[in-house]
C-alpha positions as CSV (number, residue, x, y, z in Angstrom):
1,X,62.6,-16.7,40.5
2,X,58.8,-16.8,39.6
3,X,57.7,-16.3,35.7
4,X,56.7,-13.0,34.7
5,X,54.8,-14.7,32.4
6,X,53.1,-17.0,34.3
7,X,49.2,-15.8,35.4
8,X,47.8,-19.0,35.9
9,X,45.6,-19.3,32.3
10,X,48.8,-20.4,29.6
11,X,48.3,-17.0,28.1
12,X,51.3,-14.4,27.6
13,X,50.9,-10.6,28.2
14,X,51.0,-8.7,24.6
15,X,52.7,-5.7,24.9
16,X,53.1,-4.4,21.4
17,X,49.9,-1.9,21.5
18,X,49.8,-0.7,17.7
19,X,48.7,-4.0,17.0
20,X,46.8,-5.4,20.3
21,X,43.5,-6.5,18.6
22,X,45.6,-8.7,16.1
23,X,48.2,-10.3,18.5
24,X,45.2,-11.1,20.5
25,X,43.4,-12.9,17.8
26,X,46.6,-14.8,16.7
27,X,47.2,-15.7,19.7
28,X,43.8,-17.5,21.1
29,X,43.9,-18.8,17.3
30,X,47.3,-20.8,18.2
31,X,46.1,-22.0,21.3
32,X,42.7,-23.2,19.5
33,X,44.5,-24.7,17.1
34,X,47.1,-26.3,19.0
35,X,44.5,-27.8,21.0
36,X,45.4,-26.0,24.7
37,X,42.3,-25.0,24.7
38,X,40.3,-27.8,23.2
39,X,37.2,-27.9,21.5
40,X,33.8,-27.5,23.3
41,X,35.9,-25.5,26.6
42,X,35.0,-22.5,28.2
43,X,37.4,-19.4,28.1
44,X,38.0,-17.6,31.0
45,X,36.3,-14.7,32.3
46,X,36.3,-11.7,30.2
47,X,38.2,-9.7,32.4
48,X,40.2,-12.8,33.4
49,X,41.5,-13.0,30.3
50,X,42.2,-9.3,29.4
51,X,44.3,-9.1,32.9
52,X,46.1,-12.5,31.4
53,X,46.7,-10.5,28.1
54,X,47.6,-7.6,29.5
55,X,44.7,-5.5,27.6
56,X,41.9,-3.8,27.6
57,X,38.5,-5.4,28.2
58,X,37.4,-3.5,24.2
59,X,40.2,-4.5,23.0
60,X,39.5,-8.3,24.0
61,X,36.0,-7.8,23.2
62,X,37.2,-6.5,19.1
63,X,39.3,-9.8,19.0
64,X,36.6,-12.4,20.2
65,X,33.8,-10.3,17.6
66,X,36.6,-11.8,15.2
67,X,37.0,-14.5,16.1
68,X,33.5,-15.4,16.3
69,X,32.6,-14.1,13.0
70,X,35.1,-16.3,11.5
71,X,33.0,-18.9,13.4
72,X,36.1,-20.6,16.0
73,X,34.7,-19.4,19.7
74,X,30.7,-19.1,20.3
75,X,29.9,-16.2,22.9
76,X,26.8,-16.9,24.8
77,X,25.1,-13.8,26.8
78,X,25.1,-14.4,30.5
79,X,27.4,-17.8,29.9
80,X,30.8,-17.4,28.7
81,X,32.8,-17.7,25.6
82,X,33.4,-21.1,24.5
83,X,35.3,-22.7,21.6
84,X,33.3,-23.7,18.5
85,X,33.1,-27.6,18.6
86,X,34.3,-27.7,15.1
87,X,37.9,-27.5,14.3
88,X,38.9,-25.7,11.4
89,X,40.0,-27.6,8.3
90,X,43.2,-26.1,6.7
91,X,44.1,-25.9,2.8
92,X,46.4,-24.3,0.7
93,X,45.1,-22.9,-2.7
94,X,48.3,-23.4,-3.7
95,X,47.6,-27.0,-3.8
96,X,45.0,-28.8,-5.8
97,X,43.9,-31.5,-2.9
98,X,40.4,-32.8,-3.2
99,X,38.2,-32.4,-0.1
100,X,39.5,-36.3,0.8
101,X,43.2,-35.1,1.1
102,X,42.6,-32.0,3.2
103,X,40.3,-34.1,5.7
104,X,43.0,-36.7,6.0
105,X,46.1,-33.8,6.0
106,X,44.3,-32.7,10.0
107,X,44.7,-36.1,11.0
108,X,40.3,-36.5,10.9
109,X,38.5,-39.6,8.8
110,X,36.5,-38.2,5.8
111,X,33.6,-39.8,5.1
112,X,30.4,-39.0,3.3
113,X,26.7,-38.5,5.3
114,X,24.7,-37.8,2.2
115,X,25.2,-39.1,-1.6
116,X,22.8,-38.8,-4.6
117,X,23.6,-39.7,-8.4
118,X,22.4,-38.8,-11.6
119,X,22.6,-38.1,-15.1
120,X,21.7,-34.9,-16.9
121,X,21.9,-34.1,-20.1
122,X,24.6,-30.8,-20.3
123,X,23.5,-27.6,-20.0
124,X,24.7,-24.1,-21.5
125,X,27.0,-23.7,-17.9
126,X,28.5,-27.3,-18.7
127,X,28.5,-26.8,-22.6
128,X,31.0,-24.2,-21.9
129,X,32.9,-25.4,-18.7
130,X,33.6,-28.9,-20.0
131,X,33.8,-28.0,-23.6
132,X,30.9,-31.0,-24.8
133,X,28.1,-30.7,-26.3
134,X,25.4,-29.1,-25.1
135,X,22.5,-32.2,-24.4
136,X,25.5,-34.1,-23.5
137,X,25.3,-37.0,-21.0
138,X,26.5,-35.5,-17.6
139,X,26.8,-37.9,-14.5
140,X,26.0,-35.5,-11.7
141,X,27.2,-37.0,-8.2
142,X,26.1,-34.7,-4.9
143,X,27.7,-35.4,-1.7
144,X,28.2,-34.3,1.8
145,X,31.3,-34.8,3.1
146,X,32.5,-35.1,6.7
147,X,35.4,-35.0,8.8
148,X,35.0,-37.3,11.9
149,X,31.4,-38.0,11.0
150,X,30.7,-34.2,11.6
151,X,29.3,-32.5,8.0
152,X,32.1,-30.2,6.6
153,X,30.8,-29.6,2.7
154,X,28.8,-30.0,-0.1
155,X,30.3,-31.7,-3.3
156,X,28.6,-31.5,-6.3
157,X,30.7,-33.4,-9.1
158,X,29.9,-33.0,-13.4
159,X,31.2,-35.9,-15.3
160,X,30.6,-36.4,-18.9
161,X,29.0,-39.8,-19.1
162,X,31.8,-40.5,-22.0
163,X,34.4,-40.5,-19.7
164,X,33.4,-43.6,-17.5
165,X,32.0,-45.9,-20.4
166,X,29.6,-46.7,-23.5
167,X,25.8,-45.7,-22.6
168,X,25.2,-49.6,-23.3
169,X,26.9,-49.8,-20.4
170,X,26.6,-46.3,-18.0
171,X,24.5,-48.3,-15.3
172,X,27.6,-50.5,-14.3
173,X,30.1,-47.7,-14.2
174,X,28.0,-45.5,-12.0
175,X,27.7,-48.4,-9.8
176,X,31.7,-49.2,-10.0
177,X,31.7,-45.0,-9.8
178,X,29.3,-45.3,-6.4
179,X,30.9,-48.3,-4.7
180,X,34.8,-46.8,-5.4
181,X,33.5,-43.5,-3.6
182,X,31.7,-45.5,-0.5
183,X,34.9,-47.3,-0.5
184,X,37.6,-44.7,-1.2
185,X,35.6,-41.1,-0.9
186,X,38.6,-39.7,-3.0
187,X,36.7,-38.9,-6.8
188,X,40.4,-37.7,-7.8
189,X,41.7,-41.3,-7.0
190,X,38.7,-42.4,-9.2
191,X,39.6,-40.5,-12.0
192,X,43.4,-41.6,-11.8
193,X,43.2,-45.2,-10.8
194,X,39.9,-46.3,-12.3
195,X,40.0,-43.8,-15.3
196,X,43.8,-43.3,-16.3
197,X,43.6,-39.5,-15.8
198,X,46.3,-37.8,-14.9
199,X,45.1,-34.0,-13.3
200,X,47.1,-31.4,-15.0
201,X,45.9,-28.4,-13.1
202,X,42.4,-26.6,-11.7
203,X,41.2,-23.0,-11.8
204,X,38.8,-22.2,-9.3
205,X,37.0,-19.5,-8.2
206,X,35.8,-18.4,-4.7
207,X,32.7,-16.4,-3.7
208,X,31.2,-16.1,-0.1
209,X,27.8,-17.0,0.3
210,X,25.1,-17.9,3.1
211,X,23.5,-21.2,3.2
212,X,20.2,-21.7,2.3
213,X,17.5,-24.5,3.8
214,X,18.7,-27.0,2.2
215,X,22.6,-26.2,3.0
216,X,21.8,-25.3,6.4
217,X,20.2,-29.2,7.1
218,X,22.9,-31.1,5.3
219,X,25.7,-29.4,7.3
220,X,24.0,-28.4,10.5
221,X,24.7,-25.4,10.5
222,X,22.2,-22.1,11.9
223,X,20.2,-21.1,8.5
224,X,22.0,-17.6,6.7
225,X,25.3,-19.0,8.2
226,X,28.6,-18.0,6.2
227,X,29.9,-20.3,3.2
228,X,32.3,-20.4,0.9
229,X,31.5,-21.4,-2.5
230,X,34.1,-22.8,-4.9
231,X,33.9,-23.4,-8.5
232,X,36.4,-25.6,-9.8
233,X,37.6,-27.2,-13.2
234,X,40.2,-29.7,-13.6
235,X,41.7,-30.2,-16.5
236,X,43.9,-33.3,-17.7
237,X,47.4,-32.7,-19.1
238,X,46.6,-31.8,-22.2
239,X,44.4,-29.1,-20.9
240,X,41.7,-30.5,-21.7
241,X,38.7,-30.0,-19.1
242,X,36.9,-32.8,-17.8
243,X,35.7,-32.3,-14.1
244,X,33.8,-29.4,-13.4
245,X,33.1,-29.1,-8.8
246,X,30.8,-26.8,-6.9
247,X,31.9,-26.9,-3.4
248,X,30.1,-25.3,-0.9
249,X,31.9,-25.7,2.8
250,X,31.1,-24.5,6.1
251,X,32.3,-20.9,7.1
252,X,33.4,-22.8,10.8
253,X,34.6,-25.6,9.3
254,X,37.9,-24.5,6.9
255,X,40.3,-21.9,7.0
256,X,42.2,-21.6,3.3
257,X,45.5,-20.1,2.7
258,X,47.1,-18.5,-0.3
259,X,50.7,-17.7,-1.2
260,X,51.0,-14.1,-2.5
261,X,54.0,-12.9,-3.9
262,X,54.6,-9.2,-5.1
């Protein structure tokens, strides 16, 4: 007996109308992410695929201007629709992972294209974020991170000087500081093995942005193209704050989760 499901493209016919646009998105977003339909590969045929879906053609049409906005399929006029090349990065907000763990949770290598150090003396925003004061020594450390050598985010990391050593001393422990991130990429595994930190908790905050010059060129992406933008501060366990993080990642590159409860 042949499969009423079976149409020749992997795809099963949605059939709950009310909420067509949504089950279509979820569903070419399983497929995506499963890797059936693998990075780089044309879809099929519009009307291919709303046959295969059992919908309309407007209705496909709402669920790809979705799912290109949130930057995972790339339609290109008189071509096709294709998948993005990049494969979304998940992470839990739940969970304080560094930008390290999450590359290494998809299974990709994290490594780091771009990374300048320096130190600043603290200004009113750092006065207040990492309680010193202001004038402060700060060891600033910029990086951009990638995930299989493609660029994911920025990292922009604000250390009081004090933490790592003596000033007598600061120009050996940002080297020790620069080769343990070359090394290790992880600046939380820094902080722990190298520093005796333990991280009690981070508050962060989230605001959408578009990247500038400068962002666009350091994570090749189209100029005005969405990003996230996270502030962070980690605090030890004695809630005391000593790590203040802008991150700044690629709208096409992450997709972040929350838990909500009522």
């Amino acid at each position: 007996m042949s499969d009423p499901n079976a149409n020749g493209t992997g795809l099963k016919p949605i059939r709950e109308s009310r909420l067509l646009p949504r089950l279509a998105v979820e569903q070419l977003r399983a497929m995506i992410h499963s890797g059936e339909l693998p990075a780089g590969s044309q879809l099929p045929s519009e009307p291919e695929l709303a046959k295969a879906l059992n919908i309309s053609r407007s209705t496909l049409r709402a669920a790809f201007s979705y799912r290109e906005n949130e930057g995972t399929v790339i339609r290109r006029r008189g071509v096709g629709t294709f998948v993005a090349d990049r494969r979304s990065l998940y992470n839990n907000l739940n969970i304080n992972w560094g930008v390290t763990q999450i590359i290494k949770a998809t299974g990709a290598v994290p490594g780091t294209s771009e990374m300048h150090f320096d130190v600043q003396p603290a200004s009113r925003r750092l006065e207040e974020s990492l309680k010193v004061p202001l004038g402060t020594p700060i060891i600033l450390v910029e990086r951009v991170r990638t995930a299989d050598k493609k660029p994911v985010s920025i990292s922009v990391d604000h250390l009081a000087v004090s933490r790592l050593a003596t000033t007598a001393i600061i120009d050996e422990s940002i080297e020790r500081f620069r080769s343990f991130l070359e090394t290790h990429q992880s600046i939380y595994e820094y902080i722990e093995q190298e520093l005796n930190l333990t991280i009690g908790h981070a508050t962060a905050w989230l605001r959408p942005m578009v990247a500038d010059t400068n962002m666009a060129r350091s994570l090749e992406v189209a100029l005005h193209s969405p990003i996230l933008y996270v502030e962070q501060i980690d605090y030890d366990t004695e809630g005391n704050p000593f790590l203040l993080t802008d991150e700044y990642y690629a709208g096409d590159s992450f997709t972040f989760s929350v838990h909500r409860s009522p």
